[in-house]
C-alpha positions as CSV (number, residue, x, y, z in Angstrom):
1,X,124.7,86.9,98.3
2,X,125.1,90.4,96.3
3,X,121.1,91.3,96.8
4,X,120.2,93.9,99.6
5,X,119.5,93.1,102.6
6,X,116.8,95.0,104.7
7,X,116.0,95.3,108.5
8,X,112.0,94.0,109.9
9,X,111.5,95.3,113.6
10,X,108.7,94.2,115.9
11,X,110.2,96.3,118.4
12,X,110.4,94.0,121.1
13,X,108.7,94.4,124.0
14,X,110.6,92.0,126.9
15,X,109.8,90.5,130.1
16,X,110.9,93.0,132.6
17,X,110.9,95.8,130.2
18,X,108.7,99.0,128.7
19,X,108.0,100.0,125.3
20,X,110.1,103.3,126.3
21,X,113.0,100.3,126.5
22,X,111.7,99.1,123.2
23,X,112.2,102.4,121.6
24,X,115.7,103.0,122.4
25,X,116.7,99.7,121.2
26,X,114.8,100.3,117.9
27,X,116.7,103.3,117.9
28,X,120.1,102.0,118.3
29,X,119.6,98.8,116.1
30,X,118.5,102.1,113.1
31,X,121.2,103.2,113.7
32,X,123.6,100.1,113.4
33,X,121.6,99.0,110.7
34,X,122.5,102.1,108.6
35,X,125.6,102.2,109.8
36,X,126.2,98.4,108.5
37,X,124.9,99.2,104.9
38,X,121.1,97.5,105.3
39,X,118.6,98.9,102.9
40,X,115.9,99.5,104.5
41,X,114.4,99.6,108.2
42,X,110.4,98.7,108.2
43,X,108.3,98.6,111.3
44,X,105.2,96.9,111.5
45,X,101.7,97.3,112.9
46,X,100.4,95.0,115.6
47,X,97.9,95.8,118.1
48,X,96.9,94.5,121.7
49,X,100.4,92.1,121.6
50,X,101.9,92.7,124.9
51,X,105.2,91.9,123.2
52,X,105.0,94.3,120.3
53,X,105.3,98.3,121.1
54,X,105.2,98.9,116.8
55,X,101.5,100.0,117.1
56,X,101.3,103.4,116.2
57,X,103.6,102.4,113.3
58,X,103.8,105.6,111.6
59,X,104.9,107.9,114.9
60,X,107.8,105.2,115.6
61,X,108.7,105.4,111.5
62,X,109.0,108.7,112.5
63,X,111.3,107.9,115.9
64,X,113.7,106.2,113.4
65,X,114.0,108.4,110.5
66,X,114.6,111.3,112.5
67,X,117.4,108.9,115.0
68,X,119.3,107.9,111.3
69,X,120.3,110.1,108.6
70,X,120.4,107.8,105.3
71,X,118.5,104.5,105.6
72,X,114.9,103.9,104.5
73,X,112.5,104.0,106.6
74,X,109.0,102.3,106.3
75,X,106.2,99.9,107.3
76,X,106.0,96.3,106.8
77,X,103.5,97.2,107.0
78,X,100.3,99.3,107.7
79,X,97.1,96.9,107.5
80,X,95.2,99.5,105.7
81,X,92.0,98.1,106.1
82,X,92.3,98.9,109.9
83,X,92.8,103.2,108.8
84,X,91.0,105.5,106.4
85,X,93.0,106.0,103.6
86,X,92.9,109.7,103.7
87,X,95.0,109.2,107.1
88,X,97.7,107.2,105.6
89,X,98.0,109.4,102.8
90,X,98.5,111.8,105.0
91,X,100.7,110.6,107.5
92,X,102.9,109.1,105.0
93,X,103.0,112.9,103.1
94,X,104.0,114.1,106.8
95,X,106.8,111.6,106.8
96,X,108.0,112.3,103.6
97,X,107.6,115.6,103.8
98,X,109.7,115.0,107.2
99,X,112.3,112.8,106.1
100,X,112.5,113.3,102.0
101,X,113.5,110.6,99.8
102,X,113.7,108.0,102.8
103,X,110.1,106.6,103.2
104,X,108.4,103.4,102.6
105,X,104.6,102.6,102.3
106,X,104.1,99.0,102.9
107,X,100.4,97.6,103.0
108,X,98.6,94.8,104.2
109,X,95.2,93.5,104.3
110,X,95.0,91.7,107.4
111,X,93.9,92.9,110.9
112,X,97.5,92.7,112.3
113,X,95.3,91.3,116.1
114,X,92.4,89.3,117.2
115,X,89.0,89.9,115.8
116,X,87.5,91.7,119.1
117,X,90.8,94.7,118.8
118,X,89.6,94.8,115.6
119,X,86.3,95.9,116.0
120,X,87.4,98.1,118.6
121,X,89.8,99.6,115.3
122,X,87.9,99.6,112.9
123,X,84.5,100.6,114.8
124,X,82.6,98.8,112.1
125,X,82.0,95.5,110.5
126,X,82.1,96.3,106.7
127,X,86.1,96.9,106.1
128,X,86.9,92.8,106.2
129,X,90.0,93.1,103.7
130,X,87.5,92.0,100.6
131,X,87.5,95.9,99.4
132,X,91.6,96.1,99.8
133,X,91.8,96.7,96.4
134,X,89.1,99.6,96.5
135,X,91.5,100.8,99.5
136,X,94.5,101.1,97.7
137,X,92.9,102.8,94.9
138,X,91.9,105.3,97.3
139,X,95.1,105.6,98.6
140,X,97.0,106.0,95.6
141,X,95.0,108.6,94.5
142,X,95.5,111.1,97.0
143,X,98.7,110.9,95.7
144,X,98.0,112.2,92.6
145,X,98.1,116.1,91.6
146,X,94.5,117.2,90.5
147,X,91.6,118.7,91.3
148,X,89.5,116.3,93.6
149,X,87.1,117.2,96.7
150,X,89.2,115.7,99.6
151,X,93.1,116.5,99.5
152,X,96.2,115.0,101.3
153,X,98.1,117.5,102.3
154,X,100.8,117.0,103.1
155,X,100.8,114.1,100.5
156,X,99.5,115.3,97.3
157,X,102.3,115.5,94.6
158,X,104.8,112.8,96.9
159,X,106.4,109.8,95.4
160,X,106.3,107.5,98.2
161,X,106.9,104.0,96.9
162,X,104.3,101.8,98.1
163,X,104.9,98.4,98.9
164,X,101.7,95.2,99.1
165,X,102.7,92.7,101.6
166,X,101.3,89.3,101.8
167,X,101.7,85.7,103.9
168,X,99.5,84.0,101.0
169,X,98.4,84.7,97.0
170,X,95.9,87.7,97.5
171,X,98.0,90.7,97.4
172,X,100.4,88.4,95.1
173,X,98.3,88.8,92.8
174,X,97.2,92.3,93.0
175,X,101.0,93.5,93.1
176,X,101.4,91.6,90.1
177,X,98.7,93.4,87.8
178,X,99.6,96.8,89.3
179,X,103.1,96.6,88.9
180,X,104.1,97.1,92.6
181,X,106.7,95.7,94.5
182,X,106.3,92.9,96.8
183,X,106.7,91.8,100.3
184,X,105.9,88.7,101.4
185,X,106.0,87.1,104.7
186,X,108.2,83.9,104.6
187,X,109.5,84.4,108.4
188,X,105.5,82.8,109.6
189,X,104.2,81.7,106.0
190,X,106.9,79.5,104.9
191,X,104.8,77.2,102.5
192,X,103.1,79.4,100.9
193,X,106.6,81.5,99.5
194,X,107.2,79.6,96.3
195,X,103.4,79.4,95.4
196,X,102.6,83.2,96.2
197,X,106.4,84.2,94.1
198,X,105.1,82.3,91.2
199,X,101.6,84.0,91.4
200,X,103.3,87.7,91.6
201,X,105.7,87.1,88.3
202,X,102.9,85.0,86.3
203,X,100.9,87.8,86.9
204,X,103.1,91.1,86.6
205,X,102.6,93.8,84.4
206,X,105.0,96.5,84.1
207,X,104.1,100.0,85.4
208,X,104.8,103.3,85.9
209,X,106.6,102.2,89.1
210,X,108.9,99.2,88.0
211,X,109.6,97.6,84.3
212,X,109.9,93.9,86.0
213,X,109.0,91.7,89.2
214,X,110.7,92.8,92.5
215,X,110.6,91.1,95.6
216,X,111.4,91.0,98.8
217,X,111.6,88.3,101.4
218,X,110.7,87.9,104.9
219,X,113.3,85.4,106.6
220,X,113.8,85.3,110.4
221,X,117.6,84.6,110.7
222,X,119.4,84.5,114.6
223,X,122.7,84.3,114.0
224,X,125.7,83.8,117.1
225,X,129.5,82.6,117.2
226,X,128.2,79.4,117.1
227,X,125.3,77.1,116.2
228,X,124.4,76.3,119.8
229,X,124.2,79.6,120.9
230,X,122.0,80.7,118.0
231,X,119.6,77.5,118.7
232,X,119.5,78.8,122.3
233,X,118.6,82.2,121.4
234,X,116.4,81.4,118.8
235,X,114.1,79.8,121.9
236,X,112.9,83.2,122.4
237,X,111.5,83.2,119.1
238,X,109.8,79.9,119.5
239,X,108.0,81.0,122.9
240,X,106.6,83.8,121.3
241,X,105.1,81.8,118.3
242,X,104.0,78.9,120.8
243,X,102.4,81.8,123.1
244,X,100.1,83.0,119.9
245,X,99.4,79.4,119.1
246,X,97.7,78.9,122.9
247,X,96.2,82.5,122.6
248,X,98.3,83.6,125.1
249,X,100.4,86.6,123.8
250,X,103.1,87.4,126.0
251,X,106.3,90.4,125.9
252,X,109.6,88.2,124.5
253,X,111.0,85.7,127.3
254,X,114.6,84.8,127.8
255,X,116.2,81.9,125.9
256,X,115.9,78.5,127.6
257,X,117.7,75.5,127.1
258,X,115.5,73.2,126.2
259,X,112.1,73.8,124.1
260,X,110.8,70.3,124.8
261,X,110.0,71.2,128.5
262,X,107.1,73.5,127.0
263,X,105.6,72.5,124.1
264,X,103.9,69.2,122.6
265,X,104.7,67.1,120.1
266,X,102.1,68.7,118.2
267,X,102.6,72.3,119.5
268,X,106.5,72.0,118.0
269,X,104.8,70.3,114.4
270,X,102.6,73.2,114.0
271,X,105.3,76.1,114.9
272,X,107.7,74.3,112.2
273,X,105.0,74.9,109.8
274,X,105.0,78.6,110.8
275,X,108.6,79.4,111.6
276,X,110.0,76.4,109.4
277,X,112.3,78.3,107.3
278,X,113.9,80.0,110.2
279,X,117.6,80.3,109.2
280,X,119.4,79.8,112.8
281,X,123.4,79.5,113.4
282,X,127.2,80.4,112.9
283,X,127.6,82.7,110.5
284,X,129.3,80.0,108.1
285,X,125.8,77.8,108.7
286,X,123.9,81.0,108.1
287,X,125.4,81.8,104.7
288,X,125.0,78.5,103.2
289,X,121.3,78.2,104.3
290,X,120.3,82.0,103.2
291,X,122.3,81.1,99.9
292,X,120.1,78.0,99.2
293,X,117.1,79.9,99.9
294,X,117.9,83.0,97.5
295,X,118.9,80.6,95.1
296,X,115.9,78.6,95.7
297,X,113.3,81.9,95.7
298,X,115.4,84.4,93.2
299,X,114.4,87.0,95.8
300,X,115.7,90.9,95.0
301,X,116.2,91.9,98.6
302,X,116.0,90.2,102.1
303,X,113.9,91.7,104.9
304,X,115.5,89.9,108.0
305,X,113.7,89.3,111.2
306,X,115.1,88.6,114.5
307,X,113.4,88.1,117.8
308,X,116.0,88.0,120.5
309,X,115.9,88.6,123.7
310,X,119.0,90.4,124.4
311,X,119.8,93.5,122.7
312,X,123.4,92.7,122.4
313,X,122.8,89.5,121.4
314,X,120.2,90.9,118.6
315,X,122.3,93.3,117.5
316,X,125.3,91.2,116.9
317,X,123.1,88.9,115.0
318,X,122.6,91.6,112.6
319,X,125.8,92.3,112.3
320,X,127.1,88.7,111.3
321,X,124.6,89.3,108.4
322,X,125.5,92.6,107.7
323,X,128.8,90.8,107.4
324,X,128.1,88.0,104.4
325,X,126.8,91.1,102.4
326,X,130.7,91.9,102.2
327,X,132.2,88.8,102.4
C-alpha cells in the first residue's frame, strides 16, 4: 500500500445543483486532497455531459492550483485531438508559468462526447484520433527551445511532464516507445488493464523523461463506515453509467436503495463490464481489495475516482483512503 495515491475529478455536476456548486466542491476536495498527502489532483475533459462541469479543463486546472498551494495539478486528461496543439502548448505554458513546478499534461485521443459535439469541436472531419501521434509530436515540440516559425509562448523552454492516457492498447503502446508515463482508465475499462499494462512495459524504451515503466491506475473506490453504506452510495455511480448506456446523460442523482428497480438484467451485465473493478466498502474491505489489485497490476500510483452524490459523503471517502496510505 506504500505507492502514491492521486485524486481524478469529474467535478460533479448534481441534481439540484450548478456547476458554480461544482466548483466549490472541486475546490474544497483540492484542498483536502493536499491537505491529506494525495499526489496529484487531475481534471478531465468532457463535453455536452449535463453531469460533468470539467469542460474547459485547463481554466478549472487553473481554479485549483491557484485554491492549493503544493499538490499537482493536471488533466486526465485533455483529448488533444479535439484542440490545436499550439493552444495546449500554450495554455499549459500559462499554467506553468502560473503555478511552477505543479502542472500535469495528461492526453487522450478520444473525443471525450458524442460524435455530433464533436464535430461542433473540432469543426472538421479529418482529426479522428488516427494522427494522435502526429499531434503529440507537435505538441512536444513547442516545448522545445529553438528557432521554429510558430512559438509557445508562454510554453517554450517549460518542463511540463506530459502524461498519454488510454482505456485500451493504442496509446499503451505509444507511451511505451516514447518513454512517457502512463495513465490508463481501469475505473470504465476494467478488461482491458492487464492486456494494455503488459503492452506499455513490453514495449518501453527508456527516455529522456523516465529510465523505466511508470504507471498509473484508474480505480473508482467509494468508501463509508460500513459496506452497506458504501453500496448505497456507490448507486450514484451506477445511475450515471446506466444513464450513458441508454444515451441519456444526466447531472449525478442521489443514492437509492435498490439498483434492481432501474436497470435490466442485461443493463446491470453490461455496467459490470464497465465499472466491474469498482472497489466499494469499509475501509478494512477497501484495503484488502485495492491491495489485491496493486498486487495484481504492479501499478506505481493510483488515480482514485469517486462519484458520490454528497459532498460530505465524497469527501470522507477520500479520506478513508487517504487513511490506508498511513496505516
Amino acid at each position: 500500500m506504500s505507492i502514491k495515491y492521486s485524486v481524478l475529478d469529474l467535478s460533479p455536476i448534481t441534481t439540484g445543483g450548478t456547476p458554480t456548486d461544482s466548483f466549490r466542491n472541486t475546490a474544497d476536495l483540492a484542498r483536502q486532497a493536499e491537505k491529506w498527502g494525495y499526489n496529484r489532483y487531475w481534471l478531465a475533459e468532457h463535453h455536452n455531459m449535463p453531469g460533468i462541469a470539467s469542460s474547459a479543463t485547463a481554466v478549472v486546472i487553473g481554479h485549483v492550483a491557484a485554491s492549493t498551494k503544493t499538490i499537482r495539478v493536471g488533466s486526465g486528461g485533455i483529448m488533444l485531438p479535439n484542440h490545436s496543439p499550439l493552444v495546449i502548448a500554450e495554455q499549459f505554458g500559462t499554467l506553468e508559468s502560473l503555478f511552477p513546478g505543479r502542472i500535469d499534461l495528461g492526453l487522450g485521443r478520444a473525443p471525450g462526447t458524442d460524435q455530433v459535439t464533436m464535430r461542433a469541436l473540432r469543426r472538421d472531419s479529418r482529426s479522428d484520433g488516427h494522427d494522435f501521434p502526429d499531434q503529440l509530436a507537435e505538441l512536444r515540440a513547442y516545448f522545445q527551445p529553438g528557432n521554429k516559425p510558430v512559438r509557445a509562448i508562454p510554453g517554450e523552454g517549460l518542463n511540463i511532464p506530459i502524461w498519454l492516457l488510454g482505456s485500451s492498447g493504442f496509446s499503451a503502446q505509444l507511451a511505451g516507445q516514447l518513454g512517457l508515463p502512463f495513465s490508463f482508465a481501469s475505473h470504465f475499462s476494467p478488461n482491458n488493464t492487464l492486456p494494455a499494462l503488459s503492452l506499455y512495459r513490453r514495449y518501453f524504451q527508456p527516455s529522456d523523461v523516465l529510465d523505466k515503466p511508470y504507471a498509473m491506475l484508474g480505480v473508482n473506490i467509494i468508501a463509508a463506515d460500513t459496506d452497506e453504506e458504501a453500496q448505497r452510495l456507490a448507486t450514484s455511480m451506477q445511475q450515471q453509467f446506466l444513464n450513458l448506456i441508454r444515451n441519456k446523460p444526466a447531472p449525478l442523482h442521489p443514492p437509492v436503495d435498490n439498483m434492481d428497480e432501474l436497470w435490466t438484467e442485461y443493463e446491470k451485465a453490461t455496467l459490470q463490464q464497465q465499472i466491474g473493478s469498482s472497489i466499494i466498502g469499509s475501509p478494512e474491505t477497501v484495503k484488502r481489495k485495492l491491495s489485491a489489485f496493486i498486487h495484481e497490476t504492479e501499478a506505481d500510483e493510483i488515480m482514485v475516482n469517486a462519484q458520490i452524490y454528497d459532498h460530505e459523503a465524497r469527501l470522507h471517502s477520500f479520506e478513508i483512503v487517504a487513511d490506508l496510505q498511513h496505516s
